[in-house]
C-alpha positions as CSV (number, residue, x, y, z in Angstrom):
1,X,125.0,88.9,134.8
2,X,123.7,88.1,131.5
3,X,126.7,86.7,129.1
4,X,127.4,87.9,126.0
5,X,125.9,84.7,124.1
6,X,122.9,84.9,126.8
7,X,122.1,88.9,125.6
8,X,122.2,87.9,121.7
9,X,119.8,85.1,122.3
10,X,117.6,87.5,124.3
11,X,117.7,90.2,121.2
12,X,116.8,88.0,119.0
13,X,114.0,86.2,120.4
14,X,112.7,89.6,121.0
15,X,112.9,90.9,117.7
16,X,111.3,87.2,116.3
17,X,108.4,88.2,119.2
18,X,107.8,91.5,117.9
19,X,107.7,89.8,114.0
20,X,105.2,87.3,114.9
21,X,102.3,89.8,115.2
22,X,102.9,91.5,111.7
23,X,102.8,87.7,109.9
24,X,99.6,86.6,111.7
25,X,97.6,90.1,110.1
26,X,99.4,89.6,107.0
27,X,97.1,86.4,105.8
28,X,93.8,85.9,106.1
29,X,90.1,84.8,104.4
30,X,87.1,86.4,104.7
31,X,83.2,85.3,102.9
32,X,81.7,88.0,99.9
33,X,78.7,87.7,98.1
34,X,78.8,89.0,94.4
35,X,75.3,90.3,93.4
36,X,76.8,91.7,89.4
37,X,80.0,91.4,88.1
38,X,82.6,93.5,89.1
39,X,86.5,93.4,88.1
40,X,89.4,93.2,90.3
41,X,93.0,95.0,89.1
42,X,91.4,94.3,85.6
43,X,90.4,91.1,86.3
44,X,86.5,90.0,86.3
45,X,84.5,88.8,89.5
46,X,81.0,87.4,88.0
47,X,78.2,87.1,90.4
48,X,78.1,84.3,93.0
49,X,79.6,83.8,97.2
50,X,83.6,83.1,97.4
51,X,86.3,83.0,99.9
52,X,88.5,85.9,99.5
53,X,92.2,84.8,101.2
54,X,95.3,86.7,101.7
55,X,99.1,86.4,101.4
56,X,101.7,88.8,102.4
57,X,105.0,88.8,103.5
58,X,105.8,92.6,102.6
59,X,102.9,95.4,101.7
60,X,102.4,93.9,98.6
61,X,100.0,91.2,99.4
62,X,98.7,88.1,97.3
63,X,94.7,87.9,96.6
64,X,92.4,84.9,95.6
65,X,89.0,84.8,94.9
66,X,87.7,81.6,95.3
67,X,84.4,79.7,94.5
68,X,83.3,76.0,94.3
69,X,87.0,74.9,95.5
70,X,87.8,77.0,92.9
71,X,90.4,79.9,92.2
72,X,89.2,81.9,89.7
73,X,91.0,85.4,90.2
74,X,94.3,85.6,91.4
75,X,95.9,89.4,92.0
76,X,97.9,91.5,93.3
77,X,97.0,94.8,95.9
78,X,98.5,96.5,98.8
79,X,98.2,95.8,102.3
80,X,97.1,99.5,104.2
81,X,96.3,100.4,107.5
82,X,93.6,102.3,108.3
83,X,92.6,105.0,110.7
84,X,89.8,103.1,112.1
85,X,88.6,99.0,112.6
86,X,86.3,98.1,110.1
87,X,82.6,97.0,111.3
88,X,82.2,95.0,108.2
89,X,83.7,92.8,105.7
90,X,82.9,95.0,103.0
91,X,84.7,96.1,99.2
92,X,84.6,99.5,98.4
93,X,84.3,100.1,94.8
94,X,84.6,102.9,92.1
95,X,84.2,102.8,87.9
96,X,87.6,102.4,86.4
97,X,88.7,104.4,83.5
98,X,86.4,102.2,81.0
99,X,83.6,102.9,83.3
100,X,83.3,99.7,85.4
101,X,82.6,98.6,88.1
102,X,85.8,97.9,89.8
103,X,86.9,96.7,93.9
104,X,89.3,99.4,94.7
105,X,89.6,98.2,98.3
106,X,88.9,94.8,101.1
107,X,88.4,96.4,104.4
108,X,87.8,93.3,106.9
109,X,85.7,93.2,110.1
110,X,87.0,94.1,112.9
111,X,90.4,95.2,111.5
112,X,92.2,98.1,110.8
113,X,94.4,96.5,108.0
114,X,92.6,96.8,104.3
115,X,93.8,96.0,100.9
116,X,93.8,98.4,97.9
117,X,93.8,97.5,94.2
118,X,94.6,99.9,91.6
């Protein structure tokens, strides 16, 4: 028979197990290529290839754009899951109210988790 001691050590490596998954597909990087400039939660992209990575802890998540080694946007957006995987690394974007162009979402390749910017 399991202990008392022996079942609360069970529990909660169980419950660590089942956390491990969510915090592996809450940070990641993926490659764009920006062929005109398009802004980011207000924030301007100008044209060239970076490494987009993510942090999250929560469904707020933490993005960087970098390029050249170097972080030139830094924002905020929401971590969502979607019905479907994604085929592509891809943004989705939309004009914002002063008609630009603006990334409203990240979808990533062969994931169903994207990231929306408002």
């Amino acid at each position: 028979m399991f202990k008392s001691r022996d079942l609360m050590v069970l529990v909660t490596f169980l419950i660590i197990l089942a956390a491990v998954p969510t915090i592996v597909l809450a940070n990641g990087s993926a490659q764009f290529t920006v062929t005109n400039t398009l802004f980011v939660a207000g924030n301007e992209v100008g044209p060239g290839e970076y490494n987009v990575k993510w942090v999250s802890n929560s469904p707020e998540a933490t993005v960087t754009f970098i390029t050249k080694e170097k972080a030139v946007v830094k924002v905020q957006g929401k971590i969502v899951e979607a019905d479907k995987k994604s085929d592509f690394d891809i943004f989705l974007t939309g004009k914002d109210s002063a008609g630009r162009m603006t990334i409203k979402e990240i979808k990533f390749q062969g994931k169903k988790t994207k990231i929306v910017f408002e």
